[in-house]
C-alpha positions in Angstrom: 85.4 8.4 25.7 82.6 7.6 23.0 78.8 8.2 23.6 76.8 5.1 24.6 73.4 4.0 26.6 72.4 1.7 28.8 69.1 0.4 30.3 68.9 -1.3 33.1 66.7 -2.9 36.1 67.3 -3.1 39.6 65.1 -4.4 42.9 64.0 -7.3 41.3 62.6 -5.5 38.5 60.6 -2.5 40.4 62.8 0.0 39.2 64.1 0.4 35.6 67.0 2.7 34.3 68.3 4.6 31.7 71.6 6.5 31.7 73.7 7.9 28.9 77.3 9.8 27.8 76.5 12.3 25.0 79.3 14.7 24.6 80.1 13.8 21.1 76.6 14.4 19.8 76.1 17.7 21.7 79.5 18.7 20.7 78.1 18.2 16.8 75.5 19.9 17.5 76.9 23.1 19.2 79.6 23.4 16.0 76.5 22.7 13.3 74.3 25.1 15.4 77.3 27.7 16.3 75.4 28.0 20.0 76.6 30.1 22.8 77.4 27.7 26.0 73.9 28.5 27.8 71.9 27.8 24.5 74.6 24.3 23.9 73.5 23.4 27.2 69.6 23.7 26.8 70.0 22.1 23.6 72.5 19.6 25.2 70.3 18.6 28.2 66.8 17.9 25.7 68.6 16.1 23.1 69.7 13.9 26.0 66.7 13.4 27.4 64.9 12.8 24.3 68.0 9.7 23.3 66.7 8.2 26.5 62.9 8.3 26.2 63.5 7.2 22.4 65.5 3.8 24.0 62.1 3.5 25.4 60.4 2.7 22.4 60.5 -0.2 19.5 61.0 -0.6 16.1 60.2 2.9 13.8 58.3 4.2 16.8 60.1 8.3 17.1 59.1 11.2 19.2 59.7 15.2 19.0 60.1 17.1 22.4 59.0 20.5 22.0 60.8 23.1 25.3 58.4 26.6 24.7 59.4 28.3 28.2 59.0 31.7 27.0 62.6 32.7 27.4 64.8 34.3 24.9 66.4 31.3 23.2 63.1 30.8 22.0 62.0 27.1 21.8 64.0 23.9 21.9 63.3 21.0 19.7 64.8 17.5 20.0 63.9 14.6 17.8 64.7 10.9 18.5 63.6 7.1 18.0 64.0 3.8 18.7 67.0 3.5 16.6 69.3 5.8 19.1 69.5 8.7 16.8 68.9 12.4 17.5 68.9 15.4 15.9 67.8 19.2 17.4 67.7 22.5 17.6 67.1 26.2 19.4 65.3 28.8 17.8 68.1 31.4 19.0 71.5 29.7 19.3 73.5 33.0 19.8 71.4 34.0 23.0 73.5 34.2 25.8 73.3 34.9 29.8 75.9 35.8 32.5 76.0 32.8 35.2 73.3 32.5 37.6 73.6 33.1 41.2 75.2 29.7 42.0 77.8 30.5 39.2 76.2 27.7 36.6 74.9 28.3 33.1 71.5 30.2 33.3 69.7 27.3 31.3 66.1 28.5 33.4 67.0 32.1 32.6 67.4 31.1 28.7 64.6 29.2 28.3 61.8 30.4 30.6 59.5 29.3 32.8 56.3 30.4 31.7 55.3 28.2 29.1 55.5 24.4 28.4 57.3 21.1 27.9 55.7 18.9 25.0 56.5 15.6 24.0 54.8 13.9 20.9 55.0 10.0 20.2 54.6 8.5 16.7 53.6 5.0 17.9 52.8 4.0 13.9 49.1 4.4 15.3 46.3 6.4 13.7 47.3 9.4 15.9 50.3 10.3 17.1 50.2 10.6 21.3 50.7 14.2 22.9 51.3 15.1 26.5 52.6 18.2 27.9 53.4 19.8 31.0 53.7 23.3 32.5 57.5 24.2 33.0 58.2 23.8 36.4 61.7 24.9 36.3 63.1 25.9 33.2 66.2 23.8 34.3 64.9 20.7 32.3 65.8 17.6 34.1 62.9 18.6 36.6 60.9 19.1 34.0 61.1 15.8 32.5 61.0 14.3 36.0 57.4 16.2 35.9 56.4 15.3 32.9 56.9 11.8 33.7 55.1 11.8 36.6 51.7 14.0 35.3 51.5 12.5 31.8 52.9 9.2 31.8 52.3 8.1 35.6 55.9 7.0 35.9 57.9 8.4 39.0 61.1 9.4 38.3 64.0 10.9 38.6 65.4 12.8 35.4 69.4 14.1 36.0 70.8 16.2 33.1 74.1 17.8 32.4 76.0 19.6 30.2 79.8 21.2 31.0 81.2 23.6 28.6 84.6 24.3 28.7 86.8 27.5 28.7 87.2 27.7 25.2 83.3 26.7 24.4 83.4 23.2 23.4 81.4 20.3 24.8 83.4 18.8 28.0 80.9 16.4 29.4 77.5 15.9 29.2 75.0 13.2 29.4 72.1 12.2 31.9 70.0 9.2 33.3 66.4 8.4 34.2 65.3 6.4 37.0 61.5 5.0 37.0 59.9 3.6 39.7 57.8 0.4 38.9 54.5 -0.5 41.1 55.5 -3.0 44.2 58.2 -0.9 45.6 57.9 -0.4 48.8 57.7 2.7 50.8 60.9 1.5 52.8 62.5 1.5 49.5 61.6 4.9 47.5 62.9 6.7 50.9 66.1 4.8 50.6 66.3 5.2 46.6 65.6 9.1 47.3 68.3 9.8 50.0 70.9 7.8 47.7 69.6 10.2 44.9 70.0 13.4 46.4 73.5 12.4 48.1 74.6 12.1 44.3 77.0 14.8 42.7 75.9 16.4 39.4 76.1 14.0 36.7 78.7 15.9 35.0 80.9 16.3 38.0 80.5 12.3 37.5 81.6 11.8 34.2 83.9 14.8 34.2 86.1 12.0 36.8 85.6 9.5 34.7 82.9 7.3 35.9 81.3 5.0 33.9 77.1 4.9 33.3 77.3 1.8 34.9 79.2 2.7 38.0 77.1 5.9 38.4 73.9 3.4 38.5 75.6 0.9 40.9 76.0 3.9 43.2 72.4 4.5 43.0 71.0 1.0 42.8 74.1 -1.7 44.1 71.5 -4.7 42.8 71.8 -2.9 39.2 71.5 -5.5 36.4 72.4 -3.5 32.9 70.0 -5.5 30.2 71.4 -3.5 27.0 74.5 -1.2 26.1 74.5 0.5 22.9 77.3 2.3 21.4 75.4 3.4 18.4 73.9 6.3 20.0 74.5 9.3 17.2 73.4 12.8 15.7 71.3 11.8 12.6 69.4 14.4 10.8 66.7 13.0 8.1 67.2 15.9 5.7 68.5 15.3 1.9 68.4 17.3 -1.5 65.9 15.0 -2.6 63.9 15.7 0.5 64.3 19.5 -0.4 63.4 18.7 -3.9 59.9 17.4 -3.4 59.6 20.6 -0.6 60.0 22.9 -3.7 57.8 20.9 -6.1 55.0 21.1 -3.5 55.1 24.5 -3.6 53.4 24.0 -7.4 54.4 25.8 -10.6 53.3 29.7 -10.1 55.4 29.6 -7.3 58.5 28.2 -8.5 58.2 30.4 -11.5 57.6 33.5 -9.0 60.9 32.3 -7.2 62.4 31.9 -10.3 61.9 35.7 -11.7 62.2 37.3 -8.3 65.6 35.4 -6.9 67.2 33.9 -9.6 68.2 30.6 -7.4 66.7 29.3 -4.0 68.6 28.2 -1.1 66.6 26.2 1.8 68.4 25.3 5.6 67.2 22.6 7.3 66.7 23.5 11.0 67.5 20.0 13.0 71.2 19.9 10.7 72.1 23.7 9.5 72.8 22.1 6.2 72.2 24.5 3.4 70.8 23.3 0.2 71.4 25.6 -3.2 69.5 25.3 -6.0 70.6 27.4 -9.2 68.2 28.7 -11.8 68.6 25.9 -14.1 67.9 23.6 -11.3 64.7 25.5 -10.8 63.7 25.6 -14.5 63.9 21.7 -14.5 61.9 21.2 -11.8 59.1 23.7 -13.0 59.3 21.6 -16.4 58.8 18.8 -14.7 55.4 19.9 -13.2 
């Protein structure tokens, strides 16, 4: 079943939601990234996230989350926009951890919880918008439900999931985010809230073959879905030409010091793993072009 995303509204507009299927693009990017299952599954979890925060936004508007939890994978980065593309990475993709004491991946264990979640907005203002919040649990889909709630003012809910199979691939994975809107009534978050913690894990979901939509209908039976896109992809925003003008900025002395010492240069892209090599005639053209 391809990836898509939805947004939606339900209670007469007090409540909006998101949900999404993203086992293609975590799939890409545990092959491009080579990850063990507990790194695919931090990675897997904020690149999902980060698709559905970026369906919040218009136009060339983009964000960056940023996961520092002091753990050993390091941080996790996940880049999106408006335009349902996402790219990421982890700092240490071979990490690895035996199963937690419920017998899950130990996502908390890998990334830490002493540290903090940021998320930067590039709104096409002057300055780009920041918040961040202290990890709470290191298991993320808390964590954004936090962040939501202390920087943005939004309660939610935040669900994420990844299921790695026996032989390491990406089985399932995908999340959703519930918002509550001002008028709801207190009569109606207790209800929302029971029908939310009744829910199995949204991989166990998928994993059955539920649809997003079905999976909100059980949460919200007035569910309306506004939008359903199947465009949803990895999309890095690296090119030779990008690397090119990298190199150039470096300015002459340097290229020439690269040049004597190395013979070539060869620059990875973090967000793709692509590799870009650049011989030592490529290098003399571009320090004759300075």
């Amino acid at each position: 079943m391809q990836d898509y995303l939805i947004r939606a509204t339900a209670l007469e507009g007090k409540v909006r939601a998101f949900a999404v299927r993203t086992r293609t693009i975590v799939e890409e990017l545990r092959v491009r990234h080579q990850t063990t299952p507990t790194a695919t599954a931090a990675l897997g979890r904020t690149a999902t996230a980060a698709l559905m925060m970026g369906a919040m936004l218009k136009g060339e508007e983009k964000l960056t989350v940023q996961v520092k939890g002091g753990g050993p994978i390091g941080q996790v980065v996940a880049d999106a926009n408006a335009h349902g593309e996402v790219r990421g990475y982890v700092d240490h993709p071979s990490v690895d951890l035996p199963l937690n004491g419920i017998g899950k991946l130990d996502v908390a264990g890998a990334v830490g919880t002493e540290g903090f979640l940021y998320v930067t907005k590039d709104l096409g203002l002057k300055e780009p918008y920041r918040g961040s919040i202290p990890i709470v649990s290191g298991e993320l889909g808390e964590d954004f439900t936090y962040y939501f709630a202390q920087s943005e003012q939004t309660p939610s809910a935040v669900a994420l999931g990844v299921l790695v199979d026996v032989d390491y691939t990406v089985k399932t994975a995908g999340g959703f985010i519930i918002q509550l809107l001002p008028g709801l009534s207190d009569a109606e978050i207790v209800k929302l809230e029971k029908q939310l913690s009744g829910l199995p894990p949204i991989t166990s979901l998928l994993e059955r073959g539920e649809s997003l939509e079905s999976i909100l209908q059980t949460l919200l039976p007035d569910v309306q879905v506004l939008e359903r896109r199947d465009d949803i992809r990895f999309q890095c925003k690296c090119s030779r030409e990008r690397v090119e003008q990298t190199l150039i900025s470096l300015g002459k002395s340097e290229l020439e010091q690269l040049l004597a010492e190395d013979g070539q240069a060869e620059v990875s892209c973090h967000f793709c793993n692509e590799t870009y090599r650049f011989a030592g005639n490529d290098l003399t053209a571009l320090i004759e072009s300075l």
